[in-house]
N, C-alpha and C positions, 0 to 999 in steps of 0.2 A: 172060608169065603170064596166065590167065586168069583177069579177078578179075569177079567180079558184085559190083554195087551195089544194095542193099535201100533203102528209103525210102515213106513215103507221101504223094501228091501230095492237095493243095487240090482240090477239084471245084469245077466250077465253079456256079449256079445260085441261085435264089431260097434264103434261111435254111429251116432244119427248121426247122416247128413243134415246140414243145418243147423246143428248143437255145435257149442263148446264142449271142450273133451270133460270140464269141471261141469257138466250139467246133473250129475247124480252124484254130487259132491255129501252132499246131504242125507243122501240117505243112508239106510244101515244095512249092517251083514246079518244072515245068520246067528254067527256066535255072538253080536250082542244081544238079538232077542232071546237067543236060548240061555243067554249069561242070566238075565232080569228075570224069565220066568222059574231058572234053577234056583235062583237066591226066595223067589215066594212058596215055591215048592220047599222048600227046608224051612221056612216059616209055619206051613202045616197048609198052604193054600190048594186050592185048585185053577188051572191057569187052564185059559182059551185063547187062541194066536187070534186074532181077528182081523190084523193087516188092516187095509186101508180100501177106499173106492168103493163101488158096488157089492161085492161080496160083503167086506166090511155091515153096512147097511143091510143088506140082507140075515148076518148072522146074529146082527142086533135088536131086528124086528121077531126074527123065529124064536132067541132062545137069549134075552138079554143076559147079560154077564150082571151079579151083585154093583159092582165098582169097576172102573175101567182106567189101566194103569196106560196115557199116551205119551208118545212120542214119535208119532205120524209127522210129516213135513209138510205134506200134500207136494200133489203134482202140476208143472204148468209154473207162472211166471207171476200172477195177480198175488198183491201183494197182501192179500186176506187168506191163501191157500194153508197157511201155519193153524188158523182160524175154524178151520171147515167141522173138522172131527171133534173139539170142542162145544159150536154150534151146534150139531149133531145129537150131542149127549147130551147138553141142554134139553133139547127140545124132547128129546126122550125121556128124561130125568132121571139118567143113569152116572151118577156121580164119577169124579174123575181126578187123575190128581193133573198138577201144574197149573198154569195160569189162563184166564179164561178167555173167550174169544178177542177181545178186545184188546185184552195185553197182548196178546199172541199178531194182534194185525198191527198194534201201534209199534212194538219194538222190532217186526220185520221193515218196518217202511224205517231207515236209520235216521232223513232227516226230521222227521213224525218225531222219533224216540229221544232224540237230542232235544227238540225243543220243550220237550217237559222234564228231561231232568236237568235244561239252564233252567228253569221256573223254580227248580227246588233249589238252586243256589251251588251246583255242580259246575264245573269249570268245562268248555266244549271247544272243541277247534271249530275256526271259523271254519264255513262251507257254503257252497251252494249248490242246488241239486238243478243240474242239465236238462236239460229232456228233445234239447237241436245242437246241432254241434256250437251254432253260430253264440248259443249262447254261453257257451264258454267268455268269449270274447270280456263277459261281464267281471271276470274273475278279476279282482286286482291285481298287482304285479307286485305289490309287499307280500302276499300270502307265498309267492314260489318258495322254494318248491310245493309240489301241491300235489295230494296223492288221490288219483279217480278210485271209485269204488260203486259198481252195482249197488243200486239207491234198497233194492228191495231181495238180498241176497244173504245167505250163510256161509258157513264153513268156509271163510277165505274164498269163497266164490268169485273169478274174475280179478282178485286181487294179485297181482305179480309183479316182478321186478318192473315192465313197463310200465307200472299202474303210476311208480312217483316220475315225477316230469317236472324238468327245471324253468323252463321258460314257457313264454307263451305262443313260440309259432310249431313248438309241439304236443301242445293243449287242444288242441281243435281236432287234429289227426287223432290222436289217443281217445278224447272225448268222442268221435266218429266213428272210429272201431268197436269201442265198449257199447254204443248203441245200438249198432248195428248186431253184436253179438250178442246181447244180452234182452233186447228189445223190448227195455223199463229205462226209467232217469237214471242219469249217472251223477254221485256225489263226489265235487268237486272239493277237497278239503283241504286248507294247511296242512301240511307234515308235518308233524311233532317233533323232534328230534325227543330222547329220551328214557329210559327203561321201558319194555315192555310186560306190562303187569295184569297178571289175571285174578281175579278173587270170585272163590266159591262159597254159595248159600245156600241154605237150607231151610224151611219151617217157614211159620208165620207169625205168631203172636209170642215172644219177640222173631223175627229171624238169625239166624246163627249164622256167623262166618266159619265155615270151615278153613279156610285159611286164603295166603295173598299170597302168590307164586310168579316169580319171574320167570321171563322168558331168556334166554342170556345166550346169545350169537356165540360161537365157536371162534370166528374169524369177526374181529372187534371192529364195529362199523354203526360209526351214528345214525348212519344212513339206512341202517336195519328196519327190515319190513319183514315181520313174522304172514308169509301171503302163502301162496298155494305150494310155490315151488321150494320151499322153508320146509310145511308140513307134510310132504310127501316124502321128503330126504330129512326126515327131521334125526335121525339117529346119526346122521352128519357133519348137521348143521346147528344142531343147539343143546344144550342141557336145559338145565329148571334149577331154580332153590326156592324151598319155600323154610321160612319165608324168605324174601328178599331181602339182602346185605344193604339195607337202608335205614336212617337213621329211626328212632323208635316212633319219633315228633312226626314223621313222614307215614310209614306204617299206619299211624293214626288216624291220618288225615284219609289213606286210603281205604281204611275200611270204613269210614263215616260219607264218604263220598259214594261208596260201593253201594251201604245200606238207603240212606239217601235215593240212590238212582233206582234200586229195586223198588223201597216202598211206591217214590213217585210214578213210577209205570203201571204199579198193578199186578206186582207179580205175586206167585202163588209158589209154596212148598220148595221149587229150585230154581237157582238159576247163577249163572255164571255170566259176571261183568267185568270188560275190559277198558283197559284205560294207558294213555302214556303218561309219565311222570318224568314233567318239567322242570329242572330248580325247583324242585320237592315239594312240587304242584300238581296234583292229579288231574289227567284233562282225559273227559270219557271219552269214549270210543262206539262200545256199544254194548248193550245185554244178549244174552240168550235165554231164553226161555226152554228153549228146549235144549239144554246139552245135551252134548256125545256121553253115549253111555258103554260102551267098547267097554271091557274089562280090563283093555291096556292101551292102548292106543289115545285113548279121550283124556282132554287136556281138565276136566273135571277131574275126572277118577285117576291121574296122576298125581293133581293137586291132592286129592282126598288120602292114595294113598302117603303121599310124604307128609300127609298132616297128622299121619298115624290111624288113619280109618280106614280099615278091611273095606271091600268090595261090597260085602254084604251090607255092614254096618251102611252104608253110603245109600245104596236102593232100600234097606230097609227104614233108614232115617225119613225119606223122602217117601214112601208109602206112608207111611205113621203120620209125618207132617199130613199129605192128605186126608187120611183118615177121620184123621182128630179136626181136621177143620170142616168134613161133612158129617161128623158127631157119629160115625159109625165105629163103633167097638173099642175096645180096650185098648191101652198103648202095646206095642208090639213086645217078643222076644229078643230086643233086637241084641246083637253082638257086643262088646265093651270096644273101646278103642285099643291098637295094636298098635305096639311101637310108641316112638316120640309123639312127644305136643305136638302142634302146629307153630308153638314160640319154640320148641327147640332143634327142629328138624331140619336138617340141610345136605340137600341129595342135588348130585349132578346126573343124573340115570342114562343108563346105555339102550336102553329100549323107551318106548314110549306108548 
């Protein structure tokens, strides 16, 4: 089959004036598109890079690809940009894997994405989403501490140690800054105190937990915010276990919370959902639709591999998931699982 892969790479070069420095937070290197298209290439494929934007477009109208493997971010700030390359291949009707315009624009907008998985019976930190500083003001003063968050952002975008803020005559300044820098709403939320927990999925009818991974601080602080300046120094600042040293009753709760919040979105083949856990309460956070697919680096595919799933195994599960939901071909070759379950595995890892 000939599959093309959509994505948008980092440039490389001195910061825009006028960006934050996390403005290409989001995008990807190189060696993860060459990671994704070497694992379909050993599945027996044919792969086309077809990146993102006008070219994009153009090599899809000259010489469409069979199937189109994305994870394009789009560029720019509108909170449908996640959306665009999906639309796109709709309208062409060149099948694709992940999740479709729509989930793609509702789980970038965070307080959009909250509001439909409280509808499914998911547990949400209060919030309220800014868009003037003055409207902070509305914040109550039981929710402090309260931690700001770019309303329509990724990969810890904008999120940093300034972001939680204890009272409220520094709620207006913080909330002032981030709009100014971000120039979308900013979500104003309670901070959770609590483990930091991520759970990875796959497939569709049923979907699969590939497992439930914490996050676990180096230097022991309730006050732990896994944010920009966390994951740049993360080989510092934190290990992982998956699963989680929590009780079994709790695990439970989070992966039915996890699946829950996936189905209620709309998501398709993968996706990685985060949550803090409360006195053994899971309270969402948010999905990704699009994880990081880095062969080392991406908070998926660390989860994946201490869940005992190869690299390949991981991209080729999540092809096949697509596949098999646009009824195109056979289930894949794909790898066995390597290593521990996901119930027995427990790694604190020096890389990430």
């Amino acid at each position: 089959m000939r599959i093309g892969i959509t994505f948008d790479l980092k440039s490389e070069g001195l910061a825009v004036p006028g960006q934050p420095d996390d403005f290409q937070e989001e995008f990807d290197s190189p060696q993860t598109v060459e990671a994704v298209a070497d694992v379909f290439r050993r599945l027996g494929h044919d792969v086309i890079l077809l990146g993102d934007g006008p070219a994009m477009l153009r090599r899809l109208l000259d010489d469409p690809p069979e199937f189109v493997f994305n994870f394009a971010e789009g560029h720019g700030i509108g909170r449908s940009r996640e959306a665009r390359v999906p639309a796109v291949l709709e309208m062409l009707g060149i099948p694709f894997s992940g999740s479709d315009p729509l989930t793609l624009a509702v789980t970038l907008d965070k307080d959009a994405a909250k509001t439909l998985v409280a509808a499914a019976g998911v547990s949400v930190p209060r919030g309220l989403a800014v868009r003037q500083p003055q409207d902070a003001r509305q914040v109550p003063h039981s929710w402090f501490p309260v931690i700001l968050k770019p309303a329509w952002e990724g990969s810890s975008k904008g999120i940093r140690r300034t972001s939680l803020v204890d009272d409220p005559a520094n709620l207006l300044d913080t909330a002032a800054e981030m709009l100014r820098l971000y120039h979308q709403p900013v979500l104003v939320e309670e901070f959770v105190e609590g483990e930091e927990i991520t759970v990875g999925i796959v497939g569709n009818d049923p979907p699969e937990v590939v497992g439930v991974m914490q996050v676990v601080p180096r230097s022991r602080n309730p006050r732990f915010v896994y944010g920009l300046e966390v994951k740049r120094d993360y080989k510092n600042q934190v290990d992982y276990a998956c699963p989680p040293r929590l009780p079994e009753a709790v695990l439970d709760r989070i992966t039915d919370a996890a699946l829950r919040s996936y189905r209620a979105l709309g998501c398709q083949d993968v996706s990685r959902v985060d949550f803090r856990v409360r006195n053994g309460e899971p309270i969402f956070l948010e999905v990704n639709p699009l994880p990081g697919l880095h062969p080392v680096d991406s908070d998926l595919v660390i989860l994946a591999r201490l869940a005992g799933w190869s690299y390949d195994r991981l991209i080729g599960k999540i092809l096949e998931a697509a596949l098999k939901r646009a009824h195109l071909g056979p289930p894949l070759p794909i790898p066995e699982q390597n290593g521990d379950s996901a119930q027995s595995c427990d790694y604190l890892p020096t890389s990430r």
